[in-house]
C-alpha positions as CSV (number, residue, x, y, z in Angstrom):
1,X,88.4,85.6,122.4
2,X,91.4,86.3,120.5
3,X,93.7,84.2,119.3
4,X,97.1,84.8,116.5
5,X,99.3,82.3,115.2
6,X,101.7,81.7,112.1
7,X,101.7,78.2,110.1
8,X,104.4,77.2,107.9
9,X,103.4,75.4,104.5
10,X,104.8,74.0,101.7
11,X,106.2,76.8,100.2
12,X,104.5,79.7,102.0
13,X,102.9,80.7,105.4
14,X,100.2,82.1,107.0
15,X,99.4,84.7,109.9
16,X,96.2,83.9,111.4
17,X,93.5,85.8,113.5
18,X,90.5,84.3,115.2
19,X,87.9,85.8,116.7
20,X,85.6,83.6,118.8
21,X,82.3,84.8,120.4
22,X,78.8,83.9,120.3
23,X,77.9,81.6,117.2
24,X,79.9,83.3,114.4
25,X,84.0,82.9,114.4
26,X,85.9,85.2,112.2
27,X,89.0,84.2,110.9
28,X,91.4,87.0,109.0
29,X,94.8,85.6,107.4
30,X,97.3,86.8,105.3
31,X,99.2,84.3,103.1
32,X,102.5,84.8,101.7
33,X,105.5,82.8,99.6
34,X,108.4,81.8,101.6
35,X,110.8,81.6,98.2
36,X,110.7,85.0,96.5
37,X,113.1,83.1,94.2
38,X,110.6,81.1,92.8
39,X,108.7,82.1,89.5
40,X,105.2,83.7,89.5
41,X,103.6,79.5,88.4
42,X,105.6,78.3,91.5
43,X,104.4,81.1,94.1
44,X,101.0,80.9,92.7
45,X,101.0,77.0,93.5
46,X,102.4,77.4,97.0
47,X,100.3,80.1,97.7
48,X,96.7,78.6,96.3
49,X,97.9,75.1,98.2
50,X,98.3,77.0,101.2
51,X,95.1,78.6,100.8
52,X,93.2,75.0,100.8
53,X,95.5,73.9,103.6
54,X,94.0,77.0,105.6
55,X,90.7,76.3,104.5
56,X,91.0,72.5,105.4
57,X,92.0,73.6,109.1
58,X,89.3,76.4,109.7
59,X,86.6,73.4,109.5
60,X,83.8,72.5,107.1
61,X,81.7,75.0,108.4
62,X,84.1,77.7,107.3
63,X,83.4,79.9,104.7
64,X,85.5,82.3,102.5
65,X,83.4,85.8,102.0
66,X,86.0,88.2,100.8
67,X,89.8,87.3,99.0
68,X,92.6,89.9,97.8
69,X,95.3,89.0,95.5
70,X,98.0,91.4,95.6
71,X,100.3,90.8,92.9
72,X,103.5,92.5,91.5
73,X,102.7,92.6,88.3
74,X,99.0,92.2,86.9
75,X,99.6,92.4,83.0
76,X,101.6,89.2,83.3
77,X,99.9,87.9,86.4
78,X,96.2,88.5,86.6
79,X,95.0,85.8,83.5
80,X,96.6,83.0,85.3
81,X,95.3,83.8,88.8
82,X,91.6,84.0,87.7
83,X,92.2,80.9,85.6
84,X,92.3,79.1,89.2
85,X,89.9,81.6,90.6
86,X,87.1,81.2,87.7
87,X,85.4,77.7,89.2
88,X,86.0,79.0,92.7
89,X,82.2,80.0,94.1
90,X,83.1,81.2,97.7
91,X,83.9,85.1,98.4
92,X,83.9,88.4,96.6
93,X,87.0,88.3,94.5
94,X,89.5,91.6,94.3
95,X,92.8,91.7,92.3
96,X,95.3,94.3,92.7
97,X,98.9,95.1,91.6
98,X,100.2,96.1,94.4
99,X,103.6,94.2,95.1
100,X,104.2,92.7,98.4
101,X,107.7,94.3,99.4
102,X,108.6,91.0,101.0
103,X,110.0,90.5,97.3
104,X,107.8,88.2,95.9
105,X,105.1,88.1,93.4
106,X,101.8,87.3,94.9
107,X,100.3,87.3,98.3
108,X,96.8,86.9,99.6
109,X,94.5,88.6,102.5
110,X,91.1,86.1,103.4
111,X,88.3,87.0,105.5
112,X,86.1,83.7,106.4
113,X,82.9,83.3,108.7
114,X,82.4,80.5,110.3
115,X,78.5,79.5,111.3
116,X,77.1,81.5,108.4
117,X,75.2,80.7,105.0
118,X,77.0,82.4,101.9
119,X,76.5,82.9,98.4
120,X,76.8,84.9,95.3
121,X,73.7,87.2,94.7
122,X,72.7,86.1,91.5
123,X,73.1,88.9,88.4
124,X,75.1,90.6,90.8
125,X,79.0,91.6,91.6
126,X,78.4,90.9,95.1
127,X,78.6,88.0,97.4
128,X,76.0,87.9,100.9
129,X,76.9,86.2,104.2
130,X,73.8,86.1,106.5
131,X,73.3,85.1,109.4
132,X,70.9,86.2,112.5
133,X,68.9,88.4,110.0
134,X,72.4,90.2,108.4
135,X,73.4,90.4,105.0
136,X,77.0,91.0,104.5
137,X,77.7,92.5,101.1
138,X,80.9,92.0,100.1
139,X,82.1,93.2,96.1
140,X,85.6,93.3,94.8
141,X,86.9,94.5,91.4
142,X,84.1,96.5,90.0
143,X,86.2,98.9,86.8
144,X,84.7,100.0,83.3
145,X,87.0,101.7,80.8
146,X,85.7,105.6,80.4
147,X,87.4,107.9,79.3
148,X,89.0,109.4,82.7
149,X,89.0,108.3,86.6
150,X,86.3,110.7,87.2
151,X,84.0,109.4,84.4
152,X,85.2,105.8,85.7
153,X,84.0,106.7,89.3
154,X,80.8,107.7,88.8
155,X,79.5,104.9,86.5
156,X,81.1,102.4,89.5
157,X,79.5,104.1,91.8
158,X,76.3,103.9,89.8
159,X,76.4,100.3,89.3
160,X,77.2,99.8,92.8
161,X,74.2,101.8,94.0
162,X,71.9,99.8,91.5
163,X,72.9,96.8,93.1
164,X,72.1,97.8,96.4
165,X,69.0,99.3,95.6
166,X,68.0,95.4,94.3
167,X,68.8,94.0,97.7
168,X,66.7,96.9,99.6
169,X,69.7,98.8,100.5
170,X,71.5,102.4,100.3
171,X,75.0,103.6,100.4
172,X,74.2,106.2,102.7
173,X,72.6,103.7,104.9
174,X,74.0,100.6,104.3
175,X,77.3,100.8,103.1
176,X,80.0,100.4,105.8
177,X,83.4,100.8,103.9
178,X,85.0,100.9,100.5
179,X,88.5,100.9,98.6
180,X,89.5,102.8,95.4
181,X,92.3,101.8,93.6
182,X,94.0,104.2,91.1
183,X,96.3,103.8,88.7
184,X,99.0,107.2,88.5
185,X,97.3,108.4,91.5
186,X,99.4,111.4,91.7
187,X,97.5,112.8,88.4
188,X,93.6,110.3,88.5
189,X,93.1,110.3,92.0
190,X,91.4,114.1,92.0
191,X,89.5,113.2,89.5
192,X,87.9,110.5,91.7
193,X,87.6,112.6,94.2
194,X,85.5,114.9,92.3
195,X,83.2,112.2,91.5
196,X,83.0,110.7,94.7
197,X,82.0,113.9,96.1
198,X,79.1,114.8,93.2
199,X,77.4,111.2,94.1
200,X,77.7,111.3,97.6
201,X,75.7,114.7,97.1
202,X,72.7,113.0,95.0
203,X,72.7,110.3,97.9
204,X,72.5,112.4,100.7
205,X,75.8,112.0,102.2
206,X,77.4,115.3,104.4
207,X,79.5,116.5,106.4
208,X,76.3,116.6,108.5
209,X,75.2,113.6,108.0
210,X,78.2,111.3,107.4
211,X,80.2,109.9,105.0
212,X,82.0,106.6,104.4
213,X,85.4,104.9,105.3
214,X,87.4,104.3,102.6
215,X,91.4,104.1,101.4
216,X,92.2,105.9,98.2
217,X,95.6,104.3,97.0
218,X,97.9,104.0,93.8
219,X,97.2,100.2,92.7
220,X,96.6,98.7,89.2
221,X,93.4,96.4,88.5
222,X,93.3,93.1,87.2
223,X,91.6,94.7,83.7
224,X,94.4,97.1,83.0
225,X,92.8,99.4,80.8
226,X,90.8,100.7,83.6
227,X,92.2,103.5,86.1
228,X,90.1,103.0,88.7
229,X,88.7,100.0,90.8
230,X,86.6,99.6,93.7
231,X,85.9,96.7,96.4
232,X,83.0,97.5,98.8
233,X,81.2,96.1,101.9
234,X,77.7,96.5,102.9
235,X,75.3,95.2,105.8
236,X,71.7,94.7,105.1
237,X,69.3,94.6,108.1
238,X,71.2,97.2,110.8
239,X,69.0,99.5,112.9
240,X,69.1,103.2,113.1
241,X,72.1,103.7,115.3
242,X,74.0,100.8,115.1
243,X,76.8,102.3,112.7
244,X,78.8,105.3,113.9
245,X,81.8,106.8,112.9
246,X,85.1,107.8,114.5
247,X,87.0,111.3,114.0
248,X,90.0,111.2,117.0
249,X,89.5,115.0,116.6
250,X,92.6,116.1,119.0
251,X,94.7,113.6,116.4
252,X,93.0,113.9,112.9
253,X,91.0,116.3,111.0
254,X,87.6,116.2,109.1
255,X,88.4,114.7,105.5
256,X,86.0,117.5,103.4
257,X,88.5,120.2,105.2
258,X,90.8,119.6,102.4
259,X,88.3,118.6,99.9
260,X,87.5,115.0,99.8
261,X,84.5,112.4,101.3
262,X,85.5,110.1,103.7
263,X,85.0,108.7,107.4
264,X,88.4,108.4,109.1
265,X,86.6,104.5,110.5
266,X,83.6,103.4,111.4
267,X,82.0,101.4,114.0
268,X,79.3,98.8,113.8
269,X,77.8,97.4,117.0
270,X,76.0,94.0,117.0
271,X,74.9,92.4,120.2
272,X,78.0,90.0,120.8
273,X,80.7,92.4,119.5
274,X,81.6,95.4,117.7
275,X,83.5,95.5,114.3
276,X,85.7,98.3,113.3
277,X,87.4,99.9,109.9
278,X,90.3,102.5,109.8
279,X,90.3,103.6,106.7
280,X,93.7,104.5,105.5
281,X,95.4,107.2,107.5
282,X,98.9,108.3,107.5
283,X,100.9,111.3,109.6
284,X,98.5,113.9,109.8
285,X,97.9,116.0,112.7
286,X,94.7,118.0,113.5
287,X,94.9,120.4,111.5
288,X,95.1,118.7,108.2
289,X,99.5,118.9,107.9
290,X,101.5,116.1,106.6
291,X,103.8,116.1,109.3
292,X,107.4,114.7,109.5
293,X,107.7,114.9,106.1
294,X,110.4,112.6,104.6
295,X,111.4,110.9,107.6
296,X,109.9,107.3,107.0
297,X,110.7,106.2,110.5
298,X,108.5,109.2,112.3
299,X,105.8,109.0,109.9
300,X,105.2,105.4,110.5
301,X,105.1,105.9,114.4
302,X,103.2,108.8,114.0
303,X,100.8,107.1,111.4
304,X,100.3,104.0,114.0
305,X,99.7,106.9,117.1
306,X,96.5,108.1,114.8
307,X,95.6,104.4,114.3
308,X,95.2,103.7,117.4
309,X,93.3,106.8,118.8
310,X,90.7,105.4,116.7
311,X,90.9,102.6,117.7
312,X,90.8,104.2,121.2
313,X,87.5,106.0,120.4
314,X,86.0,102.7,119.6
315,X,86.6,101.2,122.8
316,X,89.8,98.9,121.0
317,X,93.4,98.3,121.1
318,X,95.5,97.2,118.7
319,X,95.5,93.9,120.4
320,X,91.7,93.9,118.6
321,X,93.0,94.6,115.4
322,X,92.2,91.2,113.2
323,X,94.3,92.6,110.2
324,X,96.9,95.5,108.7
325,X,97.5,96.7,105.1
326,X,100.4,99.0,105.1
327,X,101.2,100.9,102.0
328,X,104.6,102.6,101.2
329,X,105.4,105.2,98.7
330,X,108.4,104.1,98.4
331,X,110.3,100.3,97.9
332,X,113.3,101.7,99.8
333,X,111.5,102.3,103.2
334,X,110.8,99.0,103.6
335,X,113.4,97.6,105.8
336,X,112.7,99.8,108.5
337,X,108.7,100.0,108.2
338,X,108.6,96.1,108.2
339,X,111.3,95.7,111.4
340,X,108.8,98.0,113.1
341,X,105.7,96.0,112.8
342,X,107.8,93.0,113.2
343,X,108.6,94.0,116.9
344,X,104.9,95.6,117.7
345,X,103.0,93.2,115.7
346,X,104.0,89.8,116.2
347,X,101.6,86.8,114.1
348,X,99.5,89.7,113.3
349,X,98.4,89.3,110.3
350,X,100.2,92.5,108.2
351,X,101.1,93.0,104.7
352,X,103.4,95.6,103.3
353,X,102.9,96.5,99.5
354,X,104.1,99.5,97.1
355,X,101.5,101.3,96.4
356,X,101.5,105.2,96.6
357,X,99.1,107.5,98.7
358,X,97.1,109.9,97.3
359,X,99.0,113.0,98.8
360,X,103.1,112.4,97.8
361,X,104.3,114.0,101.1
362,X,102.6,110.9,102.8
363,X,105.3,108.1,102.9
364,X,102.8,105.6,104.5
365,X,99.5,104.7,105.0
366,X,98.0,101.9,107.8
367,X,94.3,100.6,107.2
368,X,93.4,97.7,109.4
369,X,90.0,96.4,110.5
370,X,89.0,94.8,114.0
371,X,87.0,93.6,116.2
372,X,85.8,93.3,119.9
373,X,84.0,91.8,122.9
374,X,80.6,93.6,123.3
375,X,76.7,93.4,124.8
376,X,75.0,95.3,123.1
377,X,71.2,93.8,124.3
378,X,69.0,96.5,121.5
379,X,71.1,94.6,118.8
380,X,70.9,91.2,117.3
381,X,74.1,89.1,117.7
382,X,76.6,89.2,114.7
């Protein structure tokens, strides 16, 4: 069962999801200031109280497996955030400066469980929820400082893989969906690219075989002097079969036709539900065009038609979807992006930030994940 609604705190608000089914509840919310007047110590105390408030209502069996901080400036920003964040056990931890076009300074997207155990993996940068016989990898912020984004994506990657390997699992196998951030995409992001594509080679990963979902967007860590950063999610324990991914060929094309590595989404099934991860897409048809190129109001219709025929591929609506990122290229297309998802997405928890896409034609990209009712008997329940 789904369920949306907004809650009004002291000084910010919430739009929540629920999804209840079987013994597991999954609760999405994004929290934002109500006074973008405020100064970044004010917003960060509304939006941290609102954040226990949240917690206080989702229960004591609740648990927090995954948190984003989008902030508008991270230089000036970031220290004071993870000065709260530091004693804070619960949930993979990413920070990115990406400003919430609402005007203010901070907001914050949380994904809590409840009805699971959780944890930090010890020497680790990940954080498991298991439950059932799962293990839910989540891992936010992973950066170095290389010379070059290309240099920086390969030694992430290679950490990353190294972890995985010490909890019996693969990225070819195992991982379900990442997020590169990179700073002056317009000139770094190839550079990921290239590296992305030389370890998904060593690891087995084709356009035969499959690749990953992922969104490759302009965004600015919380360690500044990196240019790229990565957040990641994982599930230990699936069986062949049980993740598949999701083209919407007569919408979209195949990523590796114009030279990069990614699944447009992916599905997992478990035996109460399936869960489901656009990765970002914008207004492409299928033959690889950016179309409607510099009308922001076409793009962002066109952008939420591919969304959906995804979604549509997966068996889901958008009625499904549990939460939207929405990125704009540019701070002055705002007005009309956010007055369309105010109309077609109601409570829904959505955030708009600046952040460019990779390709400058592209005025806006929409990731989102979701989730629905399944029986899927071969599988385990989430």
């Amino acid at each position: 069962m789904h369920t949306q609604q907004s809650v009004q705190y002291n000084g910010a608000f919430a739009q929540i999801h629920t999804f209840q089914r079987g013994a597991v509840d999954e609760i999405h919310a994004m929290l934002h200031v109500s006074d973008p007047t405020q100064p970044y110590e004010a917003q960060l105390e509304a939006l941290l109280r609102a954040y226990a408030e949240l917690l206080s209502w989702a229960g004591s069996n609740a648990l927090p497996v995954f948190k984003r901080y989008f902030l508008s400036d991270a230089a000036n920003q970031a220290n004071l955030l993870l000065s709260h964040e530091i004693d804070d056990p619960m949930g993979a931890l990413s920070v990115i400066q990406q400003p919430p076009l609402d005007g203010t300074k901070i907001a914050l997207w949380v994904y809590i469980l409840r009805g699971v155990k959780a944890q930090a993996v010890p020497a680790t940068g990940l954080f498991e929820a298991t439950h059932n016989g799962y293990r839910h990898l989540w891992a936010g912020n992973y950066c170095n400082k290389e010379a070059d984004s290309e240099a920086q994506t390969t030694i992430i990657f290679n950490e990353y893989i190294l972890e995985l390997a010490a909890q019996n699992c693969t990225l070819s196998k195992n991982c379900v969906r990442t997020w590169f951030y990179v700073s002056d995409i317009d000139n770094r992001y190839s550079g990921m690219v290239r590296a992305r594509n030389a370890v998904f080679e060593t690891q087995g990963l084709t356009e035969q075989s499959h690749y990953i979902a992922s969104t490759g967007i302009g965004g600015i860590g919380a360690d500044i002097g990196s240019f790229v950063h990565m957040d990641a999610y994982a599930v230990s324990g699936l069986k062949d079969g049980q993740m598949r991914y999701l083209y919407a060929a007569d919408h979209l094309n195949r990523t590796s036709e114009y030279g990069v590595r990614f699944e447009r989404g992916t599905m997992v099934d478990y035996g109460d539900r399936r869960q489901i991860f656009i990765s970002g897409t914008a207004s492409i048809n299928e033959r690889g065009e950016i179309i409607y190129s510099g009308n922001i109001n076409r793009q962002a219709k066109r952008t939420l038609e591919n969304v959906g025929a995804l979604l549509n591929e997966a068996g889901a609506t958008f009625n499904d979807v549990e939460q939207m990122i929405v990125y704009l290229r540019d701070h002055a297309d705002y007005a009309v992006v956010s007055r369309l998802f105010a109309e077609r997405f109601p409570d829904k928890p959505v955030i708009i930030v600046n952040a460019p896409v990779c390709r400058p034609g592209w005025l806006i990209e929409v990731e989102c994940m979701a989730v629905c009712q399944a029986d899927n008997p071969q599988y385990k329940d989430f």
